[in-house]
N, C-alpha and C positions, 0 to 999 in steps of 0.2 A: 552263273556268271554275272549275273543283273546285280546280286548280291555283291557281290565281290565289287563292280562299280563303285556302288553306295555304300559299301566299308572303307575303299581308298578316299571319297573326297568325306566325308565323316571324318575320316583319318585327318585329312588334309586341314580340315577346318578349323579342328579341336589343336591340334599343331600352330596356325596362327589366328587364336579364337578374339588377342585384342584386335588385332585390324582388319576380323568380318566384322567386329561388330557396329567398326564403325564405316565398315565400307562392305557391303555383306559382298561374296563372290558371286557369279555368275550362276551357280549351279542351285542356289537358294536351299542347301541342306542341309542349312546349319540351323540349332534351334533358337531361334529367333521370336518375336513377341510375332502373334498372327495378323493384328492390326499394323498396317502400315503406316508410316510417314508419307503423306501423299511428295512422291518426287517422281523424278521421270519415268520409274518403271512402276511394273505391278509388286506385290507382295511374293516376300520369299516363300511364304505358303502357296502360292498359287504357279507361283516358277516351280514349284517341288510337283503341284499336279500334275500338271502338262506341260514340256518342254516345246510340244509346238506351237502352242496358244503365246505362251508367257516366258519361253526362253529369247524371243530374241529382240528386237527394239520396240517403243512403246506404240504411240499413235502416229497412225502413217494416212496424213492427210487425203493419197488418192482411193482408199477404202473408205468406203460409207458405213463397216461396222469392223473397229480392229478384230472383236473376237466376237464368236458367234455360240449360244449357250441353247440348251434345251429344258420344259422344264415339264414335270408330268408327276401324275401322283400315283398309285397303288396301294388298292385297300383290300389287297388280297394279304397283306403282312399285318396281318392284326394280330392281337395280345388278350389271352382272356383274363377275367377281371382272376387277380390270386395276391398273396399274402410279398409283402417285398421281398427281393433279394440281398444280399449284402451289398455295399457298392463295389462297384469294378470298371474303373473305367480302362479304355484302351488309350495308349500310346499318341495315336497318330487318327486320332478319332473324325471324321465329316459328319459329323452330326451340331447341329447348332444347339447351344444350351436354351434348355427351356427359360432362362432370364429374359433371350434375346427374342424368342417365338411371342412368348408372354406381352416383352413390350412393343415388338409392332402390331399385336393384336390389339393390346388399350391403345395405341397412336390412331389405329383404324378407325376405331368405334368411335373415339373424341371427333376424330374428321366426319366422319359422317352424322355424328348427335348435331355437329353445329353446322354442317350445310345441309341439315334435310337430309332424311332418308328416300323418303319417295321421288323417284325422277316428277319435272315439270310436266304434265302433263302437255302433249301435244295433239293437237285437232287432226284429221287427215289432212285436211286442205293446209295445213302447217307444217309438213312434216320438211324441216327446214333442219342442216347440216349442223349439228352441234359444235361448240367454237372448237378447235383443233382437230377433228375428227374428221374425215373425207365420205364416210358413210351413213345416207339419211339414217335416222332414229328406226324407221318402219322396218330397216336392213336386219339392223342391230339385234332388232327382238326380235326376229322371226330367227335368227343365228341362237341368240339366248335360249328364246322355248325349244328348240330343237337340239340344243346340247344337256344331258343329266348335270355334267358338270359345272356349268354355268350355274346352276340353281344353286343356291348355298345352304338353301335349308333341307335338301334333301335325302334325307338319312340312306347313308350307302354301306353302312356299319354301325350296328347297335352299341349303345354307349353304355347299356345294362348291361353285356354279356361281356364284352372287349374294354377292357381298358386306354388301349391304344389301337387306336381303327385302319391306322396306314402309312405309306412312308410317302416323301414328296423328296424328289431330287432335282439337283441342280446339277446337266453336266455341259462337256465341252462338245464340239462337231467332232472329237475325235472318240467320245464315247466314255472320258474319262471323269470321274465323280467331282464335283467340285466339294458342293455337303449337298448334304441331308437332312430332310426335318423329321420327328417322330410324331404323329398327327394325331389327336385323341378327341379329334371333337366325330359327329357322325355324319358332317358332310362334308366338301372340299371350299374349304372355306378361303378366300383370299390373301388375308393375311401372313398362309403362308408362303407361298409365292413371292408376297412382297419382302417377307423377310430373308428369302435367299436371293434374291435381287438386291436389296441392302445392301447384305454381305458382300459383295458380290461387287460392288461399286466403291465400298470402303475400303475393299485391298487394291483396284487399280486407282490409278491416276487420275486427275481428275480431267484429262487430254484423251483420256479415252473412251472409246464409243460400243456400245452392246447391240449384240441382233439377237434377241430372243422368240425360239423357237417355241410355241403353249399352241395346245390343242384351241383354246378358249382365250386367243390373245387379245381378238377384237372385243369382247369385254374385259380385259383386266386393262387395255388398254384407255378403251373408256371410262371405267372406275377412276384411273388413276386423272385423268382431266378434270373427272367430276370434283371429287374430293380432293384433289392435289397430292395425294399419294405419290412420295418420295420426293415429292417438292422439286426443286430446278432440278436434281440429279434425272428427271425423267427425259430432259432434254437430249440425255444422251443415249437413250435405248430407243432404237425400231424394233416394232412387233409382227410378227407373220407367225402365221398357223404352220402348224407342223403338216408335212406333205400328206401322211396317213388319213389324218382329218380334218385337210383342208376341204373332200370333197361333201362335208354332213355343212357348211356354209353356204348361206347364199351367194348365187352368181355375183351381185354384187358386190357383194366383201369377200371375196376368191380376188375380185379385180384389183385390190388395195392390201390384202393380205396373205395372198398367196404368194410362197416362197420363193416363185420358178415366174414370176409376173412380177414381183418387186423387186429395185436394184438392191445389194450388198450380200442377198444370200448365197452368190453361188448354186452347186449343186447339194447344199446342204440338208437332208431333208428333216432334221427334227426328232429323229425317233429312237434316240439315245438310248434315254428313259425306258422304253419298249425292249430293247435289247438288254438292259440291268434287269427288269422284273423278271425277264427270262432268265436268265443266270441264276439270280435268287431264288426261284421258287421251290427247288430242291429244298431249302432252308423252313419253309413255311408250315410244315407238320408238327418238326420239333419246337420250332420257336413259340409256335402256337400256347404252348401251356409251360414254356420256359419263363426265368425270372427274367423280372423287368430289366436289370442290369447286364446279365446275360445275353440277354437277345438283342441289344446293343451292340455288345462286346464282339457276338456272332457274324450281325454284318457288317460291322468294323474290320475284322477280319475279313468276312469274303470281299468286301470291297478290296483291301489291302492285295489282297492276293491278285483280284482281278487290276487293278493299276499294274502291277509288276507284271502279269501277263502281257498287258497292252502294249506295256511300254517297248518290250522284245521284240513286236509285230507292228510298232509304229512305221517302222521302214516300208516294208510289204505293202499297209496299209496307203501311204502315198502312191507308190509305185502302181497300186489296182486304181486308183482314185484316179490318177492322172490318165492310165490305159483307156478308163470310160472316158473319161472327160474328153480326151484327143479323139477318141471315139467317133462321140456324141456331135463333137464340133463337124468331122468334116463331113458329117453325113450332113448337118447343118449348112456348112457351106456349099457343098453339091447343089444343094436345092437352091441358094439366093445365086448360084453365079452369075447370072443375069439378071436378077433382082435389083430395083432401086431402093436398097436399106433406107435413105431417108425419107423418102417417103413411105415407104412400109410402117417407120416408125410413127410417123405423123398420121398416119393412119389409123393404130393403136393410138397414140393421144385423143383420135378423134371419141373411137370408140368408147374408152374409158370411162369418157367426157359425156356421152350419151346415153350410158347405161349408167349414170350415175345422177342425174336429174332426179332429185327427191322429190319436187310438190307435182311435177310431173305426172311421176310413176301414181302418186297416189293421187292424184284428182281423175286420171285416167283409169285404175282400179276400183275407185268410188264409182265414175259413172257409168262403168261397164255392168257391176254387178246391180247397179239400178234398173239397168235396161234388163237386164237378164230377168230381176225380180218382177219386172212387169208381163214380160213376155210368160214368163211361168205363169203369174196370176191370170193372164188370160187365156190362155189355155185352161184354165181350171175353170173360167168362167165360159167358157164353151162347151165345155164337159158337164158342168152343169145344167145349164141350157136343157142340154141333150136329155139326161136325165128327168128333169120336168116334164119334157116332151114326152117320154115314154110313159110318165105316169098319168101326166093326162090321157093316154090313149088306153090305159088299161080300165081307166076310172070309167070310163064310158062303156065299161063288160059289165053286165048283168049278173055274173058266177064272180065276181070279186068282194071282196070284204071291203066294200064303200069307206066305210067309218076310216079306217086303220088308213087306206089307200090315201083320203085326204087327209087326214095329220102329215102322212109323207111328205102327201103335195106342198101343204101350210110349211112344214120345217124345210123342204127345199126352196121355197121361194123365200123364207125368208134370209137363207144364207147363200142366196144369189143375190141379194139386195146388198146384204155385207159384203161381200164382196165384189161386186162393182166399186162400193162406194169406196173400196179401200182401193179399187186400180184406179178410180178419178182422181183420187185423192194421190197416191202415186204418181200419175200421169204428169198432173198440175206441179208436183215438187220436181219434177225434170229439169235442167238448165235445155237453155238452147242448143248444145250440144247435143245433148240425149236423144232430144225429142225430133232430132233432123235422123240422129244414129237409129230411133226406132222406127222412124218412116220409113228408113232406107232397108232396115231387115223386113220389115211387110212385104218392101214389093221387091228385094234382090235375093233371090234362092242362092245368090252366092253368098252373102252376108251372112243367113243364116246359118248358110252350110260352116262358114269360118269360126263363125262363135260358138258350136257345138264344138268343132277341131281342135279350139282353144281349151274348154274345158277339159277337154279328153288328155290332151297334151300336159296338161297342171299334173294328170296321173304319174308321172315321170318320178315325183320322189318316190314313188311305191317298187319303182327297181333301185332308188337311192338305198332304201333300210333294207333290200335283196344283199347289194354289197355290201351296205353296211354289215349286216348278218356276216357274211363270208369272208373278210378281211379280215373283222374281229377275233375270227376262229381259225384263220389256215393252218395256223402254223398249232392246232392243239387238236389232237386226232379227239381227243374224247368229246370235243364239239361238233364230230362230225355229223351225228343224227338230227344236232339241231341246225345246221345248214342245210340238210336236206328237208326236214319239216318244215323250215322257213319257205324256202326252192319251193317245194311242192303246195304250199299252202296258198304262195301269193302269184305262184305263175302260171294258170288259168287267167285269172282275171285277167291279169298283165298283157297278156295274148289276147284277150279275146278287145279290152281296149285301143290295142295297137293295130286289130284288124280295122275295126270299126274307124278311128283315126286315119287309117288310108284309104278305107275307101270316101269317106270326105275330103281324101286330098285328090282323089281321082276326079271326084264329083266339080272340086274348083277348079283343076285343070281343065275337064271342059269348059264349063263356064266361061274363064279365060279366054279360051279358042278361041268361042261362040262370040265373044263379045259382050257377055252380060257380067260383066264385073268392071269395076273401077279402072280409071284409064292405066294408074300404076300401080295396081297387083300383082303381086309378088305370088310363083307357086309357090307353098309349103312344102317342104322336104320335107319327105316321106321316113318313115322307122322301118329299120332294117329290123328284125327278127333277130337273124342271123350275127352273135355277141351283143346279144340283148342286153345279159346283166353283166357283163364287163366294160359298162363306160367307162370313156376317161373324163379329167377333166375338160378336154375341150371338144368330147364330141359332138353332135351335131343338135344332141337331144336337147341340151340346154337353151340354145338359139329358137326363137321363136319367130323363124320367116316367114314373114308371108301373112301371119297372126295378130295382126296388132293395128289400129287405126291408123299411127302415124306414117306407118307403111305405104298409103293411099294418097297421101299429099303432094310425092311427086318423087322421083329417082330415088332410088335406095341405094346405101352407103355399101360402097365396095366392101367393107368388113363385113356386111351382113348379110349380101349376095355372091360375091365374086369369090370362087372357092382358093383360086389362085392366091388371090390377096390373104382370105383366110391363112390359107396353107402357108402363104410367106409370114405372115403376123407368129403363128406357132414357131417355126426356123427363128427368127430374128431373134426372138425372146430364149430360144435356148441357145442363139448363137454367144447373146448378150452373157447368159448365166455361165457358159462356159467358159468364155472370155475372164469374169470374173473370181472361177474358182481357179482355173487356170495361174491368173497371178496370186493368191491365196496361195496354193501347193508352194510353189517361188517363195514364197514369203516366209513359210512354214520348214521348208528345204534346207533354207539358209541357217532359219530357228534352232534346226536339229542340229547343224553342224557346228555352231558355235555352243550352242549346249555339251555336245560332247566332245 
């Protein structure tokens, strides 16, 4: 039936082909140049993609992103190295020429040979907001070293055995293909990315606005400030993490990146890409040792096929979308009905606001681990001590071997000497901050008992790569052994941390009682066992109450105490995101109908 559609307006077009061409119709089927004239709408290639994206008016001021894209790579589609094939191209091809990969790869390299490669170096006690970015530098790279795909030089596909190491695509929130790159280098390198982002801006308008969905947004993000990547067209793209792999971020760039905490995404969650490579990978055996034009030609085709699928189930697809979403909302509303929204929201501003202090975070992480380094060192120098002690007592036995006995003694005193000298020398580099914070753990068992809790607590990412392991793999039975050897390898420890952890939360609620802890001490909440490795993003693990210095200075912030507040901050924020896909679907609805 779908067919028959797109044979009538084909039909229709070719019938009065002078006056689409100079006024293309509605339904964008006609064959047309793929580069646009930038005018009020998008390109007829991209009206032909999606009908709900780009069938119906162009940029609509009360959305903060008209259309909303996803982008993700796969290098499970590789091409081993073999002899060429004849050319072949398809039809109706999403793959970008390698002319256009090529030259935003040499556009990259130029930008970057003439602003420096190497980021400026930044001091801790500097760790100051980089111009247009919301998230200190310290954030950035602890997101960076903890994503594979961040790294660029990290071979994810051998460039000796594969020819072509993977495919990168560009789709819509409806799951529809925009293109595709064919990848040959053997890491995930940025420039492709950048160049379906190009593309991408060259067929809409220049009035209109992108939300793109990347695993590793918050650095291509920043790439793109550094080196001016896309130049003013960047003005017009926000960036947020795809929902999947928003939770392998830091809490602080979850705050500024995440999908479901940032305006324009709606309920969109990003994982398009995710559901293509699924479809595809039937295709991955043969393709594997098929010719280079071929294996093109192939998923040109199953793309093809899966558009025409989509499009039959675009209806449905609204109709389930909106069902969650009305959902979602009124369970959302149940919960504020008496809630004061604007304050709830200014609440979350504050929040945002305070977990996002960069010289902060890091002059207070510098002098934490200072005190901790000296506390260890003396401890080691007591133990010492002790050690001396015993040997002088044995040195005074008559049945000992004297000689040997004192070489010990000579080599322990001499490496109690060093190390004194090295916790004086420690001591004296303390600020006055430190050195009041290491009084106060000498003589408060409750202080100490906190900064061990703390430690223990940092364990937390160790059920982060639990889930990360199990989300990676749900949905592929043949990975089930290795979620269980993961499960079983790291959840001992995990347990036996999280016992330990509560019982020093037990130890400072008494304290508290007692009266031997700071006037406003916060308890620590305690870790539940019970959906240990099914965090979510805001559960309680992440929060560090009760944990932290600044916690001691005087009332603690209703977001980081008051569960109520909590609990409304969560509702508001989904109330917001639903509200906003809400008018999306509206907007979309309309789209379909004047499309067909």
């Amino acid at each position: 039936m779908i067919k028959k559609i797109l044979e009538n307006k084909n039909n229709y077009a070719t019938k009065h082909q002078k006056s689409v061409q100079t006024s293309p119709d509605r339904f964008g089927f006609v064959t047309l140049p793929q580069r646009p004239v930038r005018d009020a709408l998008p390109s007829p290639y991209l009206r032909k993609r999606c009908p709900l994206c780009f069938g119906g008016t162009a940029h609509d001021p009360s959305f903060v992103n008209d259309i909303i894209v996803c982008i993700d790579a796969c290098f499970t589609q590789k091409h081993r190295q073999a002899p060429c094939d004849p050319p072949r191209a398809h039809p109706s091809t999403t793959f970008l020429s390698e002319e256009a990969v090529q030259s935003m790869e040499a556009s990259v390299g130029k930008l970057r040979e003439t602003r420096g490669r190497a980021p400026i170096p930044i001091s801790v006690d500097e760790d100051m907001v980089e111009p247009g970015m919301n998230v200190p530098p310290s954030v950035l790279n602890e997101c960076r070293d903890s994503f594979k795909a961040a790294d660029e030089r990290r071979e994810k596909a051998s460039t000796q055995f594969f020819a072509d190491t993977g495919l990168m695509a560009l789709l819509c929130r409806h799951d529809r293909v925009l293109w595709m790159v064919n990848m040959v280098t053997a890491g995930e390198k940025q420039h492709y990315a950048l160049a379906l982002l190009h593309e991408l801006l060259e067929n809409l308008p220049t009035s209109m606005t992108v939300g793109v969905l990347y695993d590793i947004a918050c650095q291509l993000h920043r790439s793109c400030l550094k080196w001016h990547f896309l130049g003013k067209e960047l003005s017009r793209i926000t960036f947020s993490t795809a929902v999947f792999h928003a939770y392998a971020h830091n809490w602080a760039c979850q705050l500024i990146y995440h999908p479901r905490k940032s305006q324009g995404f709606g309920l969109s969650d990003g994982e398009g890409c995710e559901r293509l490579w699924s479809d595809l990978k039937k295709v991955i055996p043969v393709l594997r040792v098929s010719g280079y034009h071929q294996r093109l030609f192939v998923l040109d085709s199953q793309v093809e096929f899966l558009q025409w699928w989509s499009l039959l189930k675009l209806g449905h697809w609204m109709a389930r979308k909106w069902k969650i979403c009305t959902t979602r909302e009124a369970k959302a509303k149940a919960f504020l009905v008496d809630q004061d929204l604007p304050r709830l929201r200014a609440t979350w501003a504050e929040q945002v606001a305070a977990q996002m202090k960069p010289s902060l975070r890091q002059a207070k992480k510098r002098g934490q681990l200072m005190v901790e380094t000296v506390l260890a060192l003396s401890r080691a120098v007591v133990a010492k001590e002790a050690e001396i002690c015993k040997l002088e007592i044995e040195l005074t036995s008559v049945t000992t071997d004297v000689l040997l006995l004192d070489q010990r003694l000579q080599a322990s005193r001499a490496q109690l000497s060093t190390m004194k000298s090295s916790l004086s020398n420690k001591i004296a580099a303390l600020g006055i901050k430190e050195t009041k914070q290491l009084k106060k753990l000498h003589s408060s068992p409750y202080l100490h008992c906190r900064m061990n809790a703390h430690r223990l607590r940092q364990c937390k990412f160790e059920i982060e790569r639990i889930e990360h392991d199990h989300h990676k793999a749900i949905n592929e039975q043949k990975l089930h052994k290795h979620i269980s050897n993961a499960l079983n390898h790291r959840e001992p420890a995990i347990l036996s941390l999280v016992s330990q952890y509560n019982s020093l939360c037990d130890n400072m609620k008494t304290y508290i009682k007692d009266g031997n802890a700071p006037r406003h001490a916060a308890q620590p909440v305690k870790i539940s066992q019970q959906g240990l490795f099914s965090v979510d993003v805001d559960d309680e693990i992440w929060q560090d109450v009760g944990l932290e210095d600044d916690h001691d200075q005087g009332p603690q912030p209703p977001w980081l105490v008051d569960e109520e507040v909590k609990e409304g901050i969560k509702h508001v924020l989904e109330l917001d995101r639903c509200e906003e896909e809400k008018s999306r679907l509206q907007r979309e609805r309309s789209a379909m109908q004047s499309w067909t």
